[in-house]
N, C-alpha and C positions, 0 to 999 in steps of 0.2 A: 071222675079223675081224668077221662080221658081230654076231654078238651083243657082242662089244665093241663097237659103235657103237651095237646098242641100247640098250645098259647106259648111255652116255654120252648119248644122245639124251635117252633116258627121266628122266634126272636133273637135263640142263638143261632141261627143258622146265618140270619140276617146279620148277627153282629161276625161271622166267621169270615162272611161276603165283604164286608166293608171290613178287615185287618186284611184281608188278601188281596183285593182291588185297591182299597184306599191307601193302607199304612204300611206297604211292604212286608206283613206278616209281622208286624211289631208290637204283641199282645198290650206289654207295657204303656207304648205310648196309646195305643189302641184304646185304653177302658177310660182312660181319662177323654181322650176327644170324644169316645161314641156317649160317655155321660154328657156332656157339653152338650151334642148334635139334640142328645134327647130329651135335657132340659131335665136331669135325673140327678141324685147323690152318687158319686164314684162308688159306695158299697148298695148301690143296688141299679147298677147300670141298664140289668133287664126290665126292668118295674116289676119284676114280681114277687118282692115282700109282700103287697096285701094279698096275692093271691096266694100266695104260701101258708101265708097264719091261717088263712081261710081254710086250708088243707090239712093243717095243723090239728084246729079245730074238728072236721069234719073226721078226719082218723080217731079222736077218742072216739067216735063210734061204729068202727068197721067193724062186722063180721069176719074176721081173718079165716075163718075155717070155709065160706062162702067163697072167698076170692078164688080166683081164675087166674093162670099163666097169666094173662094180660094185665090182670088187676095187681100181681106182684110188679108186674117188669113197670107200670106206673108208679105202685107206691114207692119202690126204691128209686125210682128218677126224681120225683118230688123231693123224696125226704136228702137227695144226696145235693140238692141243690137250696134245701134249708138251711145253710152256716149259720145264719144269726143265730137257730135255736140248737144247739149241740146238744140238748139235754133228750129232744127229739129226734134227734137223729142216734143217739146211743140208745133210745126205744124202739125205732125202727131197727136199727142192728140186732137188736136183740128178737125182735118177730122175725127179719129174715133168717137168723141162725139156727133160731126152732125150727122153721118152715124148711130150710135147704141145707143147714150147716155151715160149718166155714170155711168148705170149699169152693163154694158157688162165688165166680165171677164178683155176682152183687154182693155178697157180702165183704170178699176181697176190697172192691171200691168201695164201697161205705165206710171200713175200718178208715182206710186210710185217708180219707177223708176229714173224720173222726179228729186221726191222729195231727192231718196238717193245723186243721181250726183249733187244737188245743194245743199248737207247738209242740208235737211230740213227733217221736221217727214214724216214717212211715214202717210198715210192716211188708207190703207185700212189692211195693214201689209202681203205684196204678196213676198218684195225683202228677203230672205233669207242673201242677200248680204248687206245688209245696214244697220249697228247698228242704231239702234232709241236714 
């Protein structure tokens, strides 16, 4: 898990560099050029849909009870950046809620997350991305 988070890291960090040098902090016009620049679909401007399902995949078979501080603050950064599959991300919501309850940070950003991908109100008001 962990080099897919640095794969994912590394890329928005990169896309964060080019909206603040490039586009005047202008996220909107921002996903559309940096999809262009990358030769990508506007709904996966980082390229990591194949590496996501792969993660997808590889989660039906975690040990949860094995994981480690790190292995959570992973699986929730993964799964909070899977939109296309909501149905796995309202799985993962539900292992982190057993694991930390609903007041842990991570679970606060996953709901609402949750909530933007399915047009619903946020809850805790975390997504930046999601008009209420």
């Amino acid at each position: 898990m962990q080099s897919l988070v640095s794969k994912d890291q590394s890329e928005r960090q990169e896309y964060a560099n080019f909206v603040k040098t490039k586009m005047n902090g202008d996220y909107d016009a921002a996903a559309k050029k940096y999809a262009e620049l990358k030769n990508r679909s506007e709904d996966d401007i980082f390229g990591e849909r194949e590496r996501l399902k792969s993660f997808i995949k590889q989660a039906q078979t975690f040990d949860f009870n094995e994981f480690t501080d790190s292995d959570w603050e992973n699986f929730w950064l993964l799964a909070q950046h899977a939109d296309f599959d909501v149905g796995f991300q309202k799985s993962a919501l539900e292992k982190i809620k057993n694991q930390f309850g609903t007041n842990s940070q991570n679970y606060k950003y996953l709901h609402d997350r949750i909530t933007c991908n399915t047009n619903s109100t946020q809850k805790y008001g975390t997504q930046d991305i999601c008009g209420d």
